[in-house]
C-alpha positions, 0 to 999 in steps of 0.5 A: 232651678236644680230642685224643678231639674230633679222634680220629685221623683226617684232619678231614673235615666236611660241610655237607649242605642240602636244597633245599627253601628259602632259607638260614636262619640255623640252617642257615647257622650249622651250615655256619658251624661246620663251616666254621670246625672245618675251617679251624681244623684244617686238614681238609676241608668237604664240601657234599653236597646232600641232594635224596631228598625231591623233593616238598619240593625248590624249583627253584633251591634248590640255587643260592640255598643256594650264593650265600648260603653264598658271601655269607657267606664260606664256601667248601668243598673237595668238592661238586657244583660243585668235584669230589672223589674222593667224588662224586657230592655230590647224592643223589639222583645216588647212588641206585645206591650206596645200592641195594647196601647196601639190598639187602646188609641185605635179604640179611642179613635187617636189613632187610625189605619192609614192606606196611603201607598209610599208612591202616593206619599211621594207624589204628595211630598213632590208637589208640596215641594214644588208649591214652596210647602213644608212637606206634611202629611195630608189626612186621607179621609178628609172629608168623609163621613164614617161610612165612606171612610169604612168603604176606603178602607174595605177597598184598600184591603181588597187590594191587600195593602197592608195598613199603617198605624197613625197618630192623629195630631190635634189641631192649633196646639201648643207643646212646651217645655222647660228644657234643662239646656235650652229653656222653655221651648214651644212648638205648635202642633201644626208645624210637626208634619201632620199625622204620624206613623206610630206602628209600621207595615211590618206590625213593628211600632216607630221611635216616637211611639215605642220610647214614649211607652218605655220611657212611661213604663220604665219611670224614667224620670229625665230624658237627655239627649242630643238636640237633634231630638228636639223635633220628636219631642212634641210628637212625643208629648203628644202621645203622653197627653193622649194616655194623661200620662206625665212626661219625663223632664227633657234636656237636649244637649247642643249638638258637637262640631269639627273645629277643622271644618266648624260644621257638624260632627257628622258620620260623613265627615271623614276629616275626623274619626268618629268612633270609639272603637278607633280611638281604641284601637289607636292607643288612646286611653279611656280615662282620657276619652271619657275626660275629654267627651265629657267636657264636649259640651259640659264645664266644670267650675275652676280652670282645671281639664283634668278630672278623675271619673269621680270628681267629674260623679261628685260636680256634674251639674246639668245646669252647666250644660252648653247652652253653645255648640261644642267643639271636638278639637283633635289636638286638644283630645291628643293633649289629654291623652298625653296627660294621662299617658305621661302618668300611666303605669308603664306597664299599660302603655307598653302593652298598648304600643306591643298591641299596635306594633303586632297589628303593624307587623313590627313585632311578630304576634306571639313575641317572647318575654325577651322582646316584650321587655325590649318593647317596653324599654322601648315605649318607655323613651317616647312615653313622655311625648305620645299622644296615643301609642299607636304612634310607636309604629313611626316614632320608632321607626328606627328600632323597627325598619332598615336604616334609613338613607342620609340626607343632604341635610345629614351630610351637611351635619357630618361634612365639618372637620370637627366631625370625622374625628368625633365619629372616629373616636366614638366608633372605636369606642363602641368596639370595646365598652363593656357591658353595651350600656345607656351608662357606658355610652354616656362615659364614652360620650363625654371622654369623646368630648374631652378628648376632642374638645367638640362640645353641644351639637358639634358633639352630639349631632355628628354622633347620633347621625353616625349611629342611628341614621337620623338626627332626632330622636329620643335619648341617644344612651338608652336608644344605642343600648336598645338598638344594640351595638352590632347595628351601631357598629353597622351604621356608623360604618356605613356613614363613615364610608359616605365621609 
């Protein structure tokens, strides 16, 4: 099948977003997998900026697309930022191209100014429904002959109502296609919706129209994407077959749910977070989500789930491609962060967690050398264990907030006889050993021990409530060292009191 997948044309992609928003992770996996097919082939990947719906549009929305696509790792050859000799990649700068052929169909008589005004439509749709109907558009001139339908539109105009531009769909047709995902699909022409609007009051062409005449233009030889684009297809191979033009191969990836819920990633869904920008901003890693998305929907071969970006270029294969929806597990996403985490220079994660720690107001804005090296030492005892840093904030939580108060369970822990003279003996300790050192408090540790003979939690429990106010935590040597012995000494003092 891989030999009919590629066909026998230069591999060209294209990854085309609206600026409508920030990047969410069923866009960021579409442009993920035409990223790895183009790579895998050596072709080409095209960002193309789709911006006709200009009440939808957000400023900056452009960019923030570009800057998460790039966090991620993916980059591509043509587009409104890098050239090409298929430009312009913005839409709505290609008004003038999709013009010509608009008028070309209008010429042909396949395409027609319609007069229907939104409230008729409505009214339409309304009584379709209240009739059990597939809501669809009704031809306006049916009926009439061409001078009736020439004194219709006269009169429309008359009244100054600005046309649209519809396709007209040919009757009792069959569009099918052999889908990389799906297989052969067919749909017939009448169960599209009747005529459709390919150019807008505003002058402004619709998706189906204006990706149709990129795609063409740009040779873009295969299109993926979500399947929720499968209802567009046939109205876009309807406009191919009114150019004779040849479509692109289609593959329409199965669409993702929520493991929590079982249903549909959706943007509504509030029990998950839905955008990279969040995950970014939480710490998570982009090898990591870049692992983790392309595994949404997509298996490689062999048991592995961890992949550098260039095995994932080396092994894609998009007859591996779900033919099941895809799960977005969260706590499966938290454990590849962790993997990548646990292996990631030191350096970077301490500059995560400083990042999140400022936002939280832990550390202040601008902090010096001194406290940059502390928080680093600092991450550096939870790295092991994080799934993303912004974590720090409350796993550290005691080297960033006011002791916290004991609890029954604490007391509990203390109350025993052994205790009071472990607590005694480290305390008096502390006051003395010099340098304040992870090493130094280890020694003092076990002299302790042997000094009063407590031994595993009977040791160790009573000591860290007495220092840090809580009963877990990460390594109690390098935390004492890191939270400093004035504030060891406080705590102890104050827990002392309470025996």
């Amino acid at each position: 099948m891989e030999a009919e997948i590629l066909a026998d044309r230069p591999i060209r992609v294209r990854y085309a977003p609206s600026p409508t928003g920030h990047l969410h992770i069923g866009n960021a996996r579409t442009a993920l997998f035409n990223y790895l097919f183009a790579r895998h082939n050596n072709g080409t990947l095209v960002l193309r900026i789709e911006d006709t719906d200009t009440k939808r549009n957000v400023a900056d929305g452009e960019q923030s697309q570009k800057d998460n696509l790039h966090w991620l790792g993916i980059d591509w050859d043509e587009g409104p930022d890098k050239g090409g000799d298929f430009g312009p990649y913005r839409q709505s700068e290609r008004k003038d191209i999709y013009q010509k052929y608009i008028q070309q169909l209008l010429d042909e008589g396949k395409a027609y100014e319609s007069y229907k005004t939104e409230d008729e439509l409505e009214a339409e749709r309304e009584l379709q429904k209240a009739n059990h109907e597939m809501p669809h558009y009704v031809y306006e001139y049916e009926g009439m002959s061409e001078d009736e339908k020439a004194a219709a539109i006269a009169a429309a105009k008359a009244k100054g109502l600005e046309p649209v531009i519809r396709f007209h769909i040919p009757a009792d047709h069959n569009y099918t296609w052999n889908d990389i995902v799906k297989g052969d699909i067919s749909i017939d022409s009448d169960s599209i919706g009747g005529d459709f609007v390919i150019q807008k009051r505003d002058g402004m062409p619709t998706y189906n129209f204006a990706v149709v005449i990129d795609d063409h233009l740009m040779e873009i030889s295969h299109v993926l994407r979500g399947d929720d684009h499968i209802a567009n297809t046939p109205k876009q191979m309807a406009i191919y077959e009114a150019f004779g033009w040849e479509h692109p191969v289609f593959g329409h990836m199965t669409l993702i749910i929520n493991t929590e819920t079982g249903k549909k990633l959706s943007k509504r869904d509030e029990t998950i977070l839905q955008f990279i920008e969040q995950y970014k901003e939480l710490g998570y890693l982009p090898q990591a989500m870049f692992n983790f998305i392309t595994l949404l929907g997509w298996s490689p071969k062999g048991e592995s789930e961890i992949f550098t970006k260039k095995q994932f270029i080396k092994q894609f294969d998009p007859e591996r491609l779900s033919k099941s929806p895809a799960k977005f597990d969260q706590k499966k996403l938290e454990w590849v962060n962790n993997q990548y985490v646990k292996n990631s220079d030191e350096n970077e994660i301490a500059g995560l967690a400083l990042n999140n720690l400022i936002k939280a107001g832990k550390v202040e804005a601008d902090p010096d050398l001194k406290t940059i090296e502390w928080v680093r030492q600092v991450t550096n005892l939870y790295k092991q264990q994080m799934s993303y840093t912004a974590q720090i904030v409350d796993d550290a939580a005691l080297f960033f907030s006011e002791p916290a108060e004991l609890t029954d369970e604490d007391m509990q822990e203390i109350a025993d006889d052994q205790a009071k003279p472990v607590i005694d003996a480290f305390y008096k300790k502390m006051q003395t050993i010099t340098p304040f050192s992870a090493l130094n408090i280890k020694n003092a540790t076990n002299e302790v021990r042997d000094e009063t003979g407590a031994k595993g939690r009977k040791l160790y429990m009573p000591i860290r409530i007495a220092t840090t106010r809580v009963m877990h935590g990460p390594q109690l040597p390098e935390t004492l060292e890191l939270i400093g012995r004035k504030t060891v000494l406080a705590n102890m003092e104050y827990v002392m009191s309470k025996l």
